[in-house]
N, C-alpha and C positions, 0 to 999 in steps of 0.2 A: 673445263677440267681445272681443278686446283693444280696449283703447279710446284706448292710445297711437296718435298724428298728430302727425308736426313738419309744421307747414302752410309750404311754401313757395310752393306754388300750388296752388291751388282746383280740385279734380280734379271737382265740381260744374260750377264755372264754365265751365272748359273744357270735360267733356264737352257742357255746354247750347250752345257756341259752334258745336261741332261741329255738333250735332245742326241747330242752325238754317239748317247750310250742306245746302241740296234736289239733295244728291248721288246723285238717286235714277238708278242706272245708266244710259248710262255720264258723267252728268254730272258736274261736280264743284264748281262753284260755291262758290269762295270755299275748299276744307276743305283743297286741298294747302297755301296759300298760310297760312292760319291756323297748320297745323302747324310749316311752315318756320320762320315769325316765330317762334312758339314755344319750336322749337326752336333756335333760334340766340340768342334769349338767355340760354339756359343752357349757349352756350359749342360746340354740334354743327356742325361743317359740315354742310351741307345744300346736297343738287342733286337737281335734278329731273332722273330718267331717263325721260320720255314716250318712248313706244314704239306701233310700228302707221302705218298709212296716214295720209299727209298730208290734213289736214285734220278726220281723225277719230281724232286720235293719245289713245292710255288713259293717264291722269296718273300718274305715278309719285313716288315722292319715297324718296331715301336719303339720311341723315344720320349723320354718326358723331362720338364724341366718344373722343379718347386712342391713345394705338397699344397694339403691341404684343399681349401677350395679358396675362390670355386676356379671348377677345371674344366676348363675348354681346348675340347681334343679337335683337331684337324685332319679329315681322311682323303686318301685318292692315292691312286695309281700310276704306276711307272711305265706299266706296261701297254704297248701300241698295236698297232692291226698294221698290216703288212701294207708297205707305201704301195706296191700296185706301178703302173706305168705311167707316162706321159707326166712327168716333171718336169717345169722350167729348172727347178732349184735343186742341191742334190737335200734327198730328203730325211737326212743326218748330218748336214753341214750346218745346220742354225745361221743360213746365210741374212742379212742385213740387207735389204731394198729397198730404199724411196721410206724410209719409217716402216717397215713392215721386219718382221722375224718368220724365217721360212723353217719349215722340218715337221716330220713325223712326230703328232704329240704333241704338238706346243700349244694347243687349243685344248688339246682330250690327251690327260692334261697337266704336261708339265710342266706350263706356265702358270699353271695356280697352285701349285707345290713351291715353285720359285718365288713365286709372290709373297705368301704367306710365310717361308723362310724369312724372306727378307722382311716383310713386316715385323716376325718375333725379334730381330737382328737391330730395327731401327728404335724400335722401342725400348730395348736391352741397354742400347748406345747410351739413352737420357736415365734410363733408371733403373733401377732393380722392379721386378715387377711379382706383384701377388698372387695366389694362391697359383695354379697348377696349368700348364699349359702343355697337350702330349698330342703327336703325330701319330698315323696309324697307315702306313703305306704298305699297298698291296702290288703284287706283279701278275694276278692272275684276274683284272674286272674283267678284263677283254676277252677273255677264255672263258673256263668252264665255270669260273668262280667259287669252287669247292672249296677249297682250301687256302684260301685269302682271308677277304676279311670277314667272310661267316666263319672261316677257322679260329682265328685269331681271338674274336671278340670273345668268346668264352673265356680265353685265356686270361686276357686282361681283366676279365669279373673277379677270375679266380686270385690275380695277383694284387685286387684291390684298385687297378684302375679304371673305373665305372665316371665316364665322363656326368658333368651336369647338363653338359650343350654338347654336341658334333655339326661341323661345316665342315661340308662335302665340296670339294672345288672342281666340281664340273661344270662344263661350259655350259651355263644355262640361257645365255642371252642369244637371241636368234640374229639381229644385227649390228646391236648398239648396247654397250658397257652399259649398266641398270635398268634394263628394261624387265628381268625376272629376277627371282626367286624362287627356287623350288621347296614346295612346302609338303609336299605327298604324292605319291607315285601310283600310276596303277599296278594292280597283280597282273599275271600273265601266267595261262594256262597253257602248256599244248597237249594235244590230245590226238592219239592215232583211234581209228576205229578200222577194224577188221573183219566182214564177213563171212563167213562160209558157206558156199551153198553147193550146187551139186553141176560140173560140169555135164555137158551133151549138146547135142544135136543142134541148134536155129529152127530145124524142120519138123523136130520131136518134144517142143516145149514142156511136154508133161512127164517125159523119163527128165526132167532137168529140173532145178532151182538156181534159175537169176538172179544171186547174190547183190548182183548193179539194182537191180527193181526196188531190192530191200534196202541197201545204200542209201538208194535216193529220197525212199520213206524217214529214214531216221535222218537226212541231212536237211529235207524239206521241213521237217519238223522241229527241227534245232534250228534252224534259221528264220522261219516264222515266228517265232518268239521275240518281244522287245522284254530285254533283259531288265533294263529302268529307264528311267527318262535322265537319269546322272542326278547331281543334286548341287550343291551351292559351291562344291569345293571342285566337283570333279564333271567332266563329259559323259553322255549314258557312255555302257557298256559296250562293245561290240566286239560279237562271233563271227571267224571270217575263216570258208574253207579256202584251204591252200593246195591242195591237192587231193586229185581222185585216182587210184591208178586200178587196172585191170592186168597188167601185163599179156594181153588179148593181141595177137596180129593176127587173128583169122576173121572174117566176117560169116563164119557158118558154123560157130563155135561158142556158145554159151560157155561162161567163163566158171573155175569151179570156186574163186575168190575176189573178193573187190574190198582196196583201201583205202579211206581216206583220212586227212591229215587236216586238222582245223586247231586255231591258237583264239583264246580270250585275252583280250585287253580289260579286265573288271575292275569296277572304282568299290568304294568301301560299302556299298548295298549289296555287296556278295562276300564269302568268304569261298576260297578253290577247292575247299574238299564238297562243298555243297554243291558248285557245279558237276561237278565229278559227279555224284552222287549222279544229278538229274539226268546227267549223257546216256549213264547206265540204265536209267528208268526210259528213255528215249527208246536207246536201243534196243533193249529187250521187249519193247512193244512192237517191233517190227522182225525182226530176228529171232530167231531158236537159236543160231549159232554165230553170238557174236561175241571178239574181243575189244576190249578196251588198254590201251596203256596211255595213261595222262603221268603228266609230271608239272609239279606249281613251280613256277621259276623264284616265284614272291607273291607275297600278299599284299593288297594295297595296303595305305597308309597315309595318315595327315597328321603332320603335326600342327595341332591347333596356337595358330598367332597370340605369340607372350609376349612375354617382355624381351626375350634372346632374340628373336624375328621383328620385333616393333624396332629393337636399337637398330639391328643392322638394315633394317630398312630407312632407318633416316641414316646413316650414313651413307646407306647408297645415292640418297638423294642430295645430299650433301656435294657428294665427289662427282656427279653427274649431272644431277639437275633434273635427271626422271624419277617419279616413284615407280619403284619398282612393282609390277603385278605378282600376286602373289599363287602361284601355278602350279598344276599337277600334272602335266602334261609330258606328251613323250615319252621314250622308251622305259628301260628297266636300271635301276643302278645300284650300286653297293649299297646307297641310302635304306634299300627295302630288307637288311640285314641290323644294321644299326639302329633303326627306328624299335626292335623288340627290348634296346638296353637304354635306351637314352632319346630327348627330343633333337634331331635333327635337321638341316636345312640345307641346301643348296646354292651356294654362288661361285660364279668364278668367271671364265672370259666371254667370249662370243665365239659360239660357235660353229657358226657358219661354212669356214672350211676342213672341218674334224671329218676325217676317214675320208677326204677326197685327198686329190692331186695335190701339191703345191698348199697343201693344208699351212696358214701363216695367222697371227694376232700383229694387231698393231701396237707397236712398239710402248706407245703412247696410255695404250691402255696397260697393257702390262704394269707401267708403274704406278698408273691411277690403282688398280687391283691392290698394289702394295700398301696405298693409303687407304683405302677401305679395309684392307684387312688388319691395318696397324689399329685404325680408329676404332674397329669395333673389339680390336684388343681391349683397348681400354675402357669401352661400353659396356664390356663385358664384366669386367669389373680386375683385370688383371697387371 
């Protein structure tokens, strides 16, 4: 690791502030407010864009500092997934180990929020810096994610803040500080399917319709299917049921409904209203009476390697000594909101202990994070 740090703020300290606000979704206690202050003394306007139902409105926070271009916006969330039991460390103490930072969130990720603070901070320190640099923190990824940062980003089109670049600071690295980059994500479908058929008898099959017989046609048939083989950027696709239920405890009881619950993982050879479409063509070949309710969480997405992903891939390798892979991999994130306004990417810590126990980053990394995100400050051209 490089071992240059201009300390203007304690990207330690801050992350531990963070980490002690019990933002555990969709609460936020204390962390938008912490951030603002934050950020407004080194110069950012800052407003709170809250969004959603009165009275249970999701915290938001946008801040920008400089006009012009070019402007490189920084996105992530405050908000955390409940610590759960079996802690060595208390898991809002941001406690200090052997070189390790303990707590809820420090990985997923309020150490790459602290970072990237601190990056704009050290930077700031040496010099005035050009064209536009704006935060866009959300308290609802970890929730429903309605009214965060798919809320938000409208807004900011509408108020003229339409990033050139967004870096997303989630923990993309699986062991080790520059091992990824995330460049596009899959979509994700889930889909309940519902049949109706006609309870009776076990002994009397013909007054009856086996609903389960028809289920199992439309699920045999959806799962037979290879979706794609994947292609240069992303892994094929894959349909995976999750559940079959009958609500049945009789064994002499033909059932008069049977549901099942299945979720797509699809790369950019599909788009979700097209599978949608096919489900319903599935199941009306097997069924008279069947429902469907899907919902697309996101559509996949790649943003094709430019110049914003080439810079910050050599300063990853710069501050580490890996080249970073450049990955699509894994679950779902804000990124698949962001990606319809602007090119987008992914970096930030390892996150190997995110949503477990004793969830920690090492210390160490932490402030390497600060010099890669300083660096490609200025890669970037600000």
């Amino acid at each position: 690791m490089v071992a240059r740090l201009i300390v203007s703020l304690d990207v330690v300290s801050l992350a531990g502030q963070l980490i002690s606000c019990r933002s555990v979704t969709p609460a936020d206690d204390g962390a938008m407010a912490l951030l603002a202050e934050t950020l407004a003394s080194l110069g950012f306007r800052t407003e709170r864009v809250d969004r959603g139902p009165e009275g249970s409105k999701t915290p938001n926070l946008f801040a920008r500092m400089g006009e012009g271009g070019p402007h490189l916006c920084f996105a992530g969330h405050t908000d955390v997934v409940p610590p759960g039991d079996n802690w060595r460390h208390d898991p809002f103490g941001a406690q200090r180990v052997d070189g390790m930072l303990y707590g809820r969130g420090v990985a997923d990720m309020k150490g790459g929020i602290a970072a990237f603070i601190a990056a704009v901070a050290s930077l700031k320190a040496e010099r005035a810096l050009t064209g536009a640099v704006s935060l866009l923190i959300t308290g609802d990824e970890e929730g429903p994610a309605l009214y965060g940062t798919k809320a938000v980003l409208p807004w900011m089109m509408e108020q003229g803040h339409r990033p050139d670049f967004c870096l997303l600071g989630e923990p993309t690295n699986p062991d080790r500080l520059g091992q990824v980059i995330k460049v596009g994500r899959r979509g994700s479908l889930n889909a309940e399917i519902t049949v109706e058929g006609v309870q009776g008898h076990v002994a009397y099959p013909h007054l009856a319709d086996n609903p389960i017989h028809r289920l199992l046609s439309i699920l045999s048939e959806l799962t037979a299917r290879v979706l794609d083989e994947g292609n240069v950027h992303f892994a094929p696709s894959s349909l995976q049921v999750v559940s079959v239920d009958v609500g049945n405890s009789a064994s002499n009881v033909i059932p008069g409904k049977a549901t099942a619950r299945l979720n797509i993982r699809f790369n950019t050879e599909h788009r979700g209203e097209d599978l949608v479409k096919w489900i319903n063509e599935v199941a009306a070949r097997h069924a008279n009476k069947v429902r469907l309710e899907a919902s697309i969480s996101g559509e996949a997405f790649l943003t094709e390697p430019g110049d914003a992903v080439e810079a910050l891939s050599r300063v990853v390798a710069r501050h580490t000594g890996l080249v970073p892979k450049l990955d699509t991999g894994g679950g779902t994130s804000d990124a698949r909101f962001i990606a319809h306004y602007c090119p987008v990417a992914e970096f930030g810590l390892v996150g190997a202990t995110m949503h477990k126990a004793d969830e920690c980053v090492a210390i160490a990394d932490l402030q390497a994070l600060v010099l890669i995100y300083r660096d490609f400050l200025e890669a970037f051209g600000l």
